[in-house]
C-alpha positions as CSV (number, residue, x, y, z in Angstrom):
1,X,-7.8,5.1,-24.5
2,X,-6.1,5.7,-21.4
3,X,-3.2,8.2,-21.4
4,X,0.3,6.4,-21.3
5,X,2.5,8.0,-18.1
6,X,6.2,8.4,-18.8
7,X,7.2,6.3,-16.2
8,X,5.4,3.4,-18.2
9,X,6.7,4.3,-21.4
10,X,10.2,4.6,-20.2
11,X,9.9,0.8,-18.4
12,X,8.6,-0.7,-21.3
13,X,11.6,1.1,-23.6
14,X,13.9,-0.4,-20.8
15,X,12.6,-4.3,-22.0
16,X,13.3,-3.8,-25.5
17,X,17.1,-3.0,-25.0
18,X,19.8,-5.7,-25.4
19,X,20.5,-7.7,-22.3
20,X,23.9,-5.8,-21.9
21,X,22.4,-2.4,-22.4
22,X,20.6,-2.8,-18.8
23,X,23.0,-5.5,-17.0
24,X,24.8,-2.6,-15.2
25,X,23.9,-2.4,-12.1
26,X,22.9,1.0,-10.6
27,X,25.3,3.3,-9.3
28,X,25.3,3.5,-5.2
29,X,22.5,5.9,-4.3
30,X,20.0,5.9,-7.1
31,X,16.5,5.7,-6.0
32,X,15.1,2.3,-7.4
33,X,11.5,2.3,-6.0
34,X,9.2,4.8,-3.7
35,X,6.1,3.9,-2.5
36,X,3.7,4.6,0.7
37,X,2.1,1.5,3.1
38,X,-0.2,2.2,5.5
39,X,-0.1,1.7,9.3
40,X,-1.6,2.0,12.5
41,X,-0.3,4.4,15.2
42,X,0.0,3.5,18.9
43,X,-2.9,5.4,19.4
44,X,-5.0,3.2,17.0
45,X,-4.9,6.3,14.0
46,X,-3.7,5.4,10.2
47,X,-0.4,6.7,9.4
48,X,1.3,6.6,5.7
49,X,4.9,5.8,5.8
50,X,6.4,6.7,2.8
51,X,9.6,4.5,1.8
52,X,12.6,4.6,-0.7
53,X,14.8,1.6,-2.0
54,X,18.2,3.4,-2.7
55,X,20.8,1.3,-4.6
56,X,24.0,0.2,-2.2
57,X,23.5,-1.1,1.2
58,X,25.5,1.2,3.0
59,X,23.4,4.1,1.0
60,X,23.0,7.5,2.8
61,X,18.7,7.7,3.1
62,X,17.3,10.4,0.6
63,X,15.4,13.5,2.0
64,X,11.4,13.6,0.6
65,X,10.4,17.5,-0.3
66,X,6.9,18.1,-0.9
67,X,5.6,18.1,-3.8
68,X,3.9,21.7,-3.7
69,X,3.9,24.5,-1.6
70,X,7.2,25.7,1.3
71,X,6.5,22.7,3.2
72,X,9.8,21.4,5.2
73,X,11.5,19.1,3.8
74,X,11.5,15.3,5.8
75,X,14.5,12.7,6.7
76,X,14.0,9.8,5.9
77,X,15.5,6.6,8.6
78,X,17.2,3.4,6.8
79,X,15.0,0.0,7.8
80,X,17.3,-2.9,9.0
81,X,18.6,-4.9,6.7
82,X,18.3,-8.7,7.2
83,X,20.8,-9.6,4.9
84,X,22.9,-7.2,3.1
85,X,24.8,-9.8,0.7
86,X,21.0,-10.3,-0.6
87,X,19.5,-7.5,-0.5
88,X,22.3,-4.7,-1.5
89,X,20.0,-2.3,-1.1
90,X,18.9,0.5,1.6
91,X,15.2,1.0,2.3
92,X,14.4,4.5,4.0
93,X,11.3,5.5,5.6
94,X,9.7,8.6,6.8
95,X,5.9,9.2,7.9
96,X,4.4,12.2,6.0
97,X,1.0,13.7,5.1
98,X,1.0,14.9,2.0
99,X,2.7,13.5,-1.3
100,X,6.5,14.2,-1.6
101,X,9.4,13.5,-4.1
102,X,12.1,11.8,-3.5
103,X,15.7,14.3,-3.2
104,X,17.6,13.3,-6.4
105,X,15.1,11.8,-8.3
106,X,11.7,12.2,-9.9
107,X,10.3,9.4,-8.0
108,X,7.0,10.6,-5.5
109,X,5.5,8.6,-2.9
110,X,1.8,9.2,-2.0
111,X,0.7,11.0,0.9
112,X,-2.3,9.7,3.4
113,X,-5.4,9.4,1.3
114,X,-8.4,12.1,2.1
115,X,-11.4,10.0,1.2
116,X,-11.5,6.0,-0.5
117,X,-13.9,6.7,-2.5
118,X,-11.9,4.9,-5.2
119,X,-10.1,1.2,-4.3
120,X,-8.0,-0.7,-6.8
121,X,-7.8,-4.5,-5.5
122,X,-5.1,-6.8,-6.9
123,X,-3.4,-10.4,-5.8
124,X,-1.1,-12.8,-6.4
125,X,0.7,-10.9,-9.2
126,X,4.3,-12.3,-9.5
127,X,5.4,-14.9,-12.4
128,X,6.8,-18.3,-12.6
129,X,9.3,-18.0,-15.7
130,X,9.1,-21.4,-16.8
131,X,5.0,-21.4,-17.1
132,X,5.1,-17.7,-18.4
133,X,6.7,-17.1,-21.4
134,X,9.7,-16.5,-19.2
135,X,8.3,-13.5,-17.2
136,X,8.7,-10.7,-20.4
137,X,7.4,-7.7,-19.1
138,X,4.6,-7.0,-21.3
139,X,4.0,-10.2,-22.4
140,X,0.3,-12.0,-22.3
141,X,0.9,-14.4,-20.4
142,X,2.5,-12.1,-17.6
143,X,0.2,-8.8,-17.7
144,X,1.2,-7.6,-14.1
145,X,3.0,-4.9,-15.9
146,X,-0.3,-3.8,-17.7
147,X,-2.4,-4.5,-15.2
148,X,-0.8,-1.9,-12.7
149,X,-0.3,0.9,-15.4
150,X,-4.8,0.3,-16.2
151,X,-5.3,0.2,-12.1
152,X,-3.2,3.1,-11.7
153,X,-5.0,5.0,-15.0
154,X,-7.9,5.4,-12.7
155,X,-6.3,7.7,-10.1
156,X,-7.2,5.3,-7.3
157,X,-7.0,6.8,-3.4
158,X,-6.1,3.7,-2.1
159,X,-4.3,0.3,-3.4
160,X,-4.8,-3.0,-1.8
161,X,-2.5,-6.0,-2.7
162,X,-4.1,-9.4,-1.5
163,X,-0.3,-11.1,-1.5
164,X,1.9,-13.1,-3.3
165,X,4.0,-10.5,-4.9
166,X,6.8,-12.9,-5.4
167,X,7.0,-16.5,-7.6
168,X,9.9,-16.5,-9.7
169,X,12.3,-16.1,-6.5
170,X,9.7,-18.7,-4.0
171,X,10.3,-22.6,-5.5
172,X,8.4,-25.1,-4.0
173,X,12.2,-27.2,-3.8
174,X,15.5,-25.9,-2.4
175,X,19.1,-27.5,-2.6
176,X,20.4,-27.6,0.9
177,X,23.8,-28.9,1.4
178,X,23.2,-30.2,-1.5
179,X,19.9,-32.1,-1.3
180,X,16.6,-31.4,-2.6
181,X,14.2,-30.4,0.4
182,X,10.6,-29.4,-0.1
183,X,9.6,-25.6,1.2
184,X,7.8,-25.7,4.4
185,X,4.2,-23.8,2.6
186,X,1.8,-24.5,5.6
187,X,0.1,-27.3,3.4
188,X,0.5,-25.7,0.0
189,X,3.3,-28.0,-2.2
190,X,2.2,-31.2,-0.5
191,X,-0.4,-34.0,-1.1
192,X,-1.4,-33.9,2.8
193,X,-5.0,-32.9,3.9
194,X,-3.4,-32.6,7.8
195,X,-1.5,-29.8,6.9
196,X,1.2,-31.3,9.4
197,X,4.7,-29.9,9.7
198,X,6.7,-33.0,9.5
199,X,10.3,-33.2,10.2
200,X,13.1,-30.1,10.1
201,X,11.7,-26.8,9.0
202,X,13.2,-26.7,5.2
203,X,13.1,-23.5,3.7
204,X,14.7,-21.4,1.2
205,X,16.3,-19.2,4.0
206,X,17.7,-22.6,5.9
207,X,21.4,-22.7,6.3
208,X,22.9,-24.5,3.4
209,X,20.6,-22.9,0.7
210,X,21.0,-22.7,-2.7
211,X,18.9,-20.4,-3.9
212,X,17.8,-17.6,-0.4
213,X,15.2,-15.1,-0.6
214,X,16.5,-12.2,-3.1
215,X,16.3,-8.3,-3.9
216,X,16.4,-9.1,-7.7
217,X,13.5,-11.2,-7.6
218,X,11.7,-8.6,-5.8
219,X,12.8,-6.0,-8.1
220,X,11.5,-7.9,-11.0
221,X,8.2,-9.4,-10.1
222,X,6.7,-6.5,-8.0
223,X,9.0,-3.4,-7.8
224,X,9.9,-2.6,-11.8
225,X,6.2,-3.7,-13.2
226,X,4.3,-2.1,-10.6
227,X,6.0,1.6,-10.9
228,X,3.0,3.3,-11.9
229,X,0.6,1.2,-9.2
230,X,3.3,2.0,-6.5
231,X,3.2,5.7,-7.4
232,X,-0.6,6.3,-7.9
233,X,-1.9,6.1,-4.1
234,X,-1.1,4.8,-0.6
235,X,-1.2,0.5,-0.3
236,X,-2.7,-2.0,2.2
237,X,-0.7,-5.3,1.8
238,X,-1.7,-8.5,2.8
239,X,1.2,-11.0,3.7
240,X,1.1,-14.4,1.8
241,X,2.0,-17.7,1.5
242,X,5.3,-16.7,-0.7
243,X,6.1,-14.4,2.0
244,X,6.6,-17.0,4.7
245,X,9.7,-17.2,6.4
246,X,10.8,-20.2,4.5
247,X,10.3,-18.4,1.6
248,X,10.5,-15.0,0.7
249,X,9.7,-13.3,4.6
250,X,12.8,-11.7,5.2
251,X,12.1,-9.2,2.1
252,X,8.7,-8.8,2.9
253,X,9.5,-7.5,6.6
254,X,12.6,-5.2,4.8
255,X,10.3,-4.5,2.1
256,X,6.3,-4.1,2.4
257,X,5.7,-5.2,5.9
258,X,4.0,-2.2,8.0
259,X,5.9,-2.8,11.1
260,X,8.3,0.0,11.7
261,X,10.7,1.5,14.2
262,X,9.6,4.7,13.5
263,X,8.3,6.7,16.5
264,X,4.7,6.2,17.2
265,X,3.7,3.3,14.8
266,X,1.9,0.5,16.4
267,X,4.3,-2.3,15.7
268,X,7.7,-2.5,15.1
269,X,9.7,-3.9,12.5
270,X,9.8,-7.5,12.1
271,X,12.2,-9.8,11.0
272,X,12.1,-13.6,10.2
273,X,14.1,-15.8,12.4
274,X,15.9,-18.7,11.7
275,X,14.9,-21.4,10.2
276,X,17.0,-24.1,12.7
277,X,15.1,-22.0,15.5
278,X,12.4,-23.3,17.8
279,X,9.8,-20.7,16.9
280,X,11.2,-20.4,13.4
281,X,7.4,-18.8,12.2
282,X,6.2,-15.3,12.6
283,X,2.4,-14.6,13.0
284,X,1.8,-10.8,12.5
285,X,-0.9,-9.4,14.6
286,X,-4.1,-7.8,12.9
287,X,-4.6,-4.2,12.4
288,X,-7.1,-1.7,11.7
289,X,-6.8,0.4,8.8
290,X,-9.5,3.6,9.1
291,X,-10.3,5.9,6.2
292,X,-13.3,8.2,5.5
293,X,-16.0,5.7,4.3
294,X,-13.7,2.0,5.0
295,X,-12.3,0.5,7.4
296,X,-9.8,-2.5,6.9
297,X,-9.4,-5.4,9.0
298,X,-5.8,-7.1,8.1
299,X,-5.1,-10.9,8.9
300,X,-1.8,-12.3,8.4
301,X,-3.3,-15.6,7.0
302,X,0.3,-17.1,5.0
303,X,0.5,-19.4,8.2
304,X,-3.5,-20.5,7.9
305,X,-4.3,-23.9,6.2
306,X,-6.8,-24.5,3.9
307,X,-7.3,-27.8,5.2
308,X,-6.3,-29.4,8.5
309,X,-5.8,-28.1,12.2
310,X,-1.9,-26.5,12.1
311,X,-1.5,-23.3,13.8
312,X,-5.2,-23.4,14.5
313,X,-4.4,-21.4,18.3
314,X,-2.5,-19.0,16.8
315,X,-5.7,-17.9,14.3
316,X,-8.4,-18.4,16.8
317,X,-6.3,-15.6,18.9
318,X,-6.2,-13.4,15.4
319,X,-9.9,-13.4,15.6
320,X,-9.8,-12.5,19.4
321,X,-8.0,-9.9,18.3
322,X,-10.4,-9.0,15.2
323,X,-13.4,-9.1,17.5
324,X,-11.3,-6.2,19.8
325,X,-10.8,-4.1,17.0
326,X,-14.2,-4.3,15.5
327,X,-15.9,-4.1,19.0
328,X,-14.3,-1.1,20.0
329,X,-14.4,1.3,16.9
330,X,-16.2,3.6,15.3
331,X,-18.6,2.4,12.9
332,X,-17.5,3.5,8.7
333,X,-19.6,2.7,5.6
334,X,-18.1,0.1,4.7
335,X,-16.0,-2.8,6.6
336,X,-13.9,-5.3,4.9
337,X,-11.3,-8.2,6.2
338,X,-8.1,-8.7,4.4
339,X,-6.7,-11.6,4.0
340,X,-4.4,-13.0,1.5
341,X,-6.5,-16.8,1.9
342,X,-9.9,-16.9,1.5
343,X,-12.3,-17.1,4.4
344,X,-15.0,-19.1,2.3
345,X,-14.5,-20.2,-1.0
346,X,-14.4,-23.0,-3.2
347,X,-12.3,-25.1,-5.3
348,X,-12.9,-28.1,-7.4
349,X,-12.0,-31.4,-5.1
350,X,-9.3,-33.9,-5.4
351,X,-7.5,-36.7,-3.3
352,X,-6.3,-34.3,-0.9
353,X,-9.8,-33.3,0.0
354,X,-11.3,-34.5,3.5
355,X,-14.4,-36.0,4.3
356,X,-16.1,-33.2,5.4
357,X,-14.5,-30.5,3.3
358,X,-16.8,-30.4,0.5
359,X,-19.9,-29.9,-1.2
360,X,-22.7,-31.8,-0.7
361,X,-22.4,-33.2,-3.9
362,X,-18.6,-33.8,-3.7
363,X,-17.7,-32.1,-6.5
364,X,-15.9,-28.7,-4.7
365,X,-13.6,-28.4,-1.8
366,X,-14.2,-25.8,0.7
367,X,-11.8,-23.9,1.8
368,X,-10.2,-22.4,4.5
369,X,-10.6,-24.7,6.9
370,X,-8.6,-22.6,9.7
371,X,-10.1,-19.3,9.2
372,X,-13.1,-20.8,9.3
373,X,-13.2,-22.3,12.4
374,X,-11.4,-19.5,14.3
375,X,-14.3,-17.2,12.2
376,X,-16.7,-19.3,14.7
377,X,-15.3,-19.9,17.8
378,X,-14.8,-15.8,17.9
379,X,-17.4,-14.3,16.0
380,X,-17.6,-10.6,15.5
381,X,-19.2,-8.3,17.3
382,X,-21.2,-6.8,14.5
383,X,-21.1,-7.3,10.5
384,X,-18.3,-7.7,7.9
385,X,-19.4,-6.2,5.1
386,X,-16.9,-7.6,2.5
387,X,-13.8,-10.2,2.6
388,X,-10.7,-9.6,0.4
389,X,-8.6,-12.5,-0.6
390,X,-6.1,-13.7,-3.3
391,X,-4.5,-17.0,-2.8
392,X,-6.6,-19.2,-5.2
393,X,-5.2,-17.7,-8.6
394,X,-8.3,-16.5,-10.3
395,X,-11.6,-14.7,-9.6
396,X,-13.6,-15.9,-7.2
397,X,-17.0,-14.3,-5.6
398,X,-19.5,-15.4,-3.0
399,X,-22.4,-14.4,-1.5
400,X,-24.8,-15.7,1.3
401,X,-28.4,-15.6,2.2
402,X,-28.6,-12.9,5.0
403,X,-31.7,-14.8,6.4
404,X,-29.2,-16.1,9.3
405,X,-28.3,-13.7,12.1
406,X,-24.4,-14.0,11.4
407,X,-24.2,-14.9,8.3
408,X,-20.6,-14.8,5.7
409,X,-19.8,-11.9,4.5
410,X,-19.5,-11.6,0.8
411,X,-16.3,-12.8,-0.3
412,X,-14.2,-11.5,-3.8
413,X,-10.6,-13.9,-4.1
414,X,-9.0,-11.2,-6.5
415,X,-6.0,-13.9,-6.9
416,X,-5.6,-13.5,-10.9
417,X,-3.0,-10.4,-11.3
418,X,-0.2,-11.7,-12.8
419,X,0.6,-15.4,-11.7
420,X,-0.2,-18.2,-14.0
421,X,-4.1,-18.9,-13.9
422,X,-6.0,-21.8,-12.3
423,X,-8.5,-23.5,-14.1
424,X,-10.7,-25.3,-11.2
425,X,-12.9,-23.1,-10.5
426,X,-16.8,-24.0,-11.0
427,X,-16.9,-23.1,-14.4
428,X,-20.6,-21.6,-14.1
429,X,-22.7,-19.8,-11.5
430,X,-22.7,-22.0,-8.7
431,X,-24.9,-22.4,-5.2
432,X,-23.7,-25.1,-2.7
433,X,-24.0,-25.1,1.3
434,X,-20.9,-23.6,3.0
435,X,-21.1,-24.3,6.8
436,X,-24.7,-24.5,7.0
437,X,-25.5,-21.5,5.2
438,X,-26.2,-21.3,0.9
439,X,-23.3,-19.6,-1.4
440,X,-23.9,-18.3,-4.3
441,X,-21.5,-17.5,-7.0
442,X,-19.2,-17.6,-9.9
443,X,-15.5,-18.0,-10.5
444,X,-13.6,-16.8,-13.6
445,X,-9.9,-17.4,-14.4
446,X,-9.0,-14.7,-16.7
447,X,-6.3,-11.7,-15.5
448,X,-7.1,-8.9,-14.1
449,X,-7.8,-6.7,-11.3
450,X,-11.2,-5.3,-9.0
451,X,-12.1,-1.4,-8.7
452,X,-14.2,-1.2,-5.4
453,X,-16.3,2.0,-4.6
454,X,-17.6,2.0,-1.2
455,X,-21.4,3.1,-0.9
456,X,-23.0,4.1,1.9
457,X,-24.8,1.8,4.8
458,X,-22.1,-0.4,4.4
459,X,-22.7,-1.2,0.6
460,X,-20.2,-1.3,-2.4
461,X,-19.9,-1.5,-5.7
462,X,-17.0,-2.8,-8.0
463,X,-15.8,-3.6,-11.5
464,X,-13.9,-6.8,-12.4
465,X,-11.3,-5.2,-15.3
466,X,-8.9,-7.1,-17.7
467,X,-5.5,-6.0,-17.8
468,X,-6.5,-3.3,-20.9
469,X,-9.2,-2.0,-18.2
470,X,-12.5,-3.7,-20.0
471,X,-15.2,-4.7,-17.5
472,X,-15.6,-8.4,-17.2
473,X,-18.1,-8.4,-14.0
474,X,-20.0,-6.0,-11.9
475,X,-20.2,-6.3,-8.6
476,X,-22.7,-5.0,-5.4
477,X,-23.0,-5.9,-2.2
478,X,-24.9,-4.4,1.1
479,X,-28.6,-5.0,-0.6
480,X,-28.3,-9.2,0.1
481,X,-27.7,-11.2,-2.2
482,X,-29.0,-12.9,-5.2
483,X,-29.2,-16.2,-6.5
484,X,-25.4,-15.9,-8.2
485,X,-23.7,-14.0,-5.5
486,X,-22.3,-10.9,-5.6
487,X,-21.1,-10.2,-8.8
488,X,-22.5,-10.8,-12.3
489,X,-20.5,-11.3,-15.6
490,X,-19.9,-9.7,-18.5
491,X,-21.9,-10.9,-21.6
């Protein structure tokens, strides 16, 4: 059994008090959350910027102190705040090297990992209350809690979260002015297989709102279960669909987004404009992410439809861009794409499918339909090794016949963390054309998370886990693949 960490213990302690015992909001200054992201320098290196939510939005920034040894002691600078009424909080940021705690607090954020020998994969993690069991940390039918405390059990040197961190706080409906509007979703919430943004941009950050992106969702679907996660190593996060602009965007740029002002990172901090705007979207620009052993390629995919031709320029220039950073790098063990919506993978078809988008047999849609076509039109300079995704809530893996000379990578849609499950998956291993070349797989729709070890000459190996940590698939890839895919499951 897996030792418990205080930190867990304490949290879970926290969800059996009465309601009024832990209504009281925190007093001005306390350190709510530390965690690390990684980023890309101006000169194309990795960084780790280490930030700290402090409660009150006028909050002096905490110093970090390392951890061991009579290392200095590091200022931190506050991020700007997009909306303080919101988010009445202060999030500080500092880039450092090695782990440090947080001044004040026993809260540590993780330093630049030394290796990634170890990855812990997880998606689309946050909870819709009223599908849920009403979002109880530690219930079954919400494990995200678990599931970080089991991924974070294994001492990870790197976290990667494939997106989605917030549901309860994203509804596919808003009141503005008083009057039910859809979300704008880039297709998602909508029976259209144009994926056509028709009429006013509506969104849940529109003038008017009812119900605008919040720090109290955030706090509860990603920041108080994921503690331990948060704490154990460094993250890569992947932007998603919830995190558009017209849904929760503006506390993904305060809050996870690696853009900073800080000197020397690549790209500075964003912030959604907007939503009455002309250009009321924001495409982030793809980064490299280089570690001993991995590299990771990062799409910002929450604007890419699975079906239909929107924003189709804007992702044929992120694979320009992908191509440039592939071409002119140094070549790792192991290279993997991230990106919160699956570059190939299937889903069981309905009326909104096109003619065109499926199977051969009809059966399964194929999606998505924008990566895919900026995937050809720019094609990369050498090998993927691997595709991370989330998106389609459940487990999802792929693999292709490497007889063509450019042929898929292997794709794993790690979308089943936390948010209710899908059950449209092909039920069984599978093997069905995907643009002209044979995938093989399986799907599963049962939480959990992926543990990915990366092997040398650009091979991998990985674990699908339940939320306890049990193996429910092993995975390899590098060696071609075999008639069901990557990944085999668990008898």
């Amino acid at each position: 059994m897996r030792a418990t960490t205080p930190l867990f213990t304490a949290t879970i302690i926290a969800t059996l008090l009465p309601t009024a015992a832990r209504a009281a909001e925190p007093t001005p200054g306390t350190v709510l959350a530390a965690y690390t992201v990684l980023a890309p320098n101006r000169q194309g290196a990795t960084v780790a910027i280490a930030r700290a939510i402090v409660q009150g939005a006028e909050s002096p920034c905490p110093r970090l102190i390392p951890v061991t040894g009579p290392g200095s002691a590091v200022a931190t600078t506050a991020r700007n705040n997009p909306d303080p009424a919101n988010f009445p909080i202060r999030v500080c940021e500092a880039i450092v090297t090695a782990s440090m705690q947080v001044d004040g607090s026993r809260q540590r954020v993780p330093g630049l990992p030394r290796k990634a020998g170890a990855v812990s994969v997880v998606g689309d993690s946050g909870c819709k209350p009223a599908d849920q069991d009403g979002c109880r940390l530690g219930s079954k039918a919400w494990p995200f809690q678990q599931i970080a405390h089991s991924a974070a059990a294994a001492k990870p040197d790197l976290v990667v979260h494939m997106g989605d961190y917030n549901y309860r706080g994203t509804p596919g409906q808003v009141s503005i002015n008083g009057v039910r509007q859809p979300v704008y979703d880039a297709g998602d919430n909508t029976g259209s297989v144009s994926c056509q943004l028709a009429g006013p941009y509506h969104g849940q950050n529109s003038q008017g709102s009812a119900d605008p992106d919040r720090w109290q969702d955030w706090w509860l679907d990603l920041f108080q279960p994921a503690a331990d996660l948060l704490a154990a190593a460094p993250w890569v996060v992947a932007r998603g669909n919830h995190e558009l602009c017209s849904r929760a965007g503006p506390g993904w740029f305060y809050l996870l987004d690696p853009g900073s002002d800080l000197a020397g990172v690549e790209t500075g901090q964003a912030v959604c404009p907007a939503a009455e705007s002309s250009e009321p979207l924001v495409f982030g620009a793809p980064y490299r992410i280089d570690l001993p052993g991995l590299a990771l390629l990062v799409v910002d995919s929450a604007n890419a439809c699975d079906q239909g031709e929107l924003h189709q320029a804007h992702f044929d220039q992120q694979f320009r861009e992908v191509q440039r950073l592939l071409g002119n790098s140094p070549d790792p063990a192991l290279v993997a794409l991230v990106s919160h919506r699956p570059l190939s993978a299937v889903r069981k078809a309905d009326a909104s499918t096109a003619p065109g988008d499926s199977d051969r047999s009809g059966a399964y849609a194929i999606i998505d339909q924008t990566l895919q076509r900026a995937y050809r039109k720019y094609p990369l300079p050498r090998p993927v090794d691997l595709v991370l995704s989330g998106h389609m809530h459940r487990f999802q893996a792929i693999g292709f016949s490497r007889a063509s000379q450019a042929p898929y990578p292997d794709q794993l849609v790690v979308g089943n963390s936390g948010v209710s499950l899908a059950h449209n998956h092909p039920a069984k291993p599978f093997s069905l054309p995907i643009d002209g070349l044979t995938g093989s797989g399986f799907g599963l729709s049962k939480f959990g998370y992926m543990e990915i070890a990366p092997g040398g000459k650009h091979g991998w190996k990985g674990t699908l886990r339940n939320p306890a940590g049990k193996p429910l698939a092993s995975c390899e890839g590098g060696k071609g693949a075999t008639k069901t895919g990557p990944c085999t499951p668990k008898k």
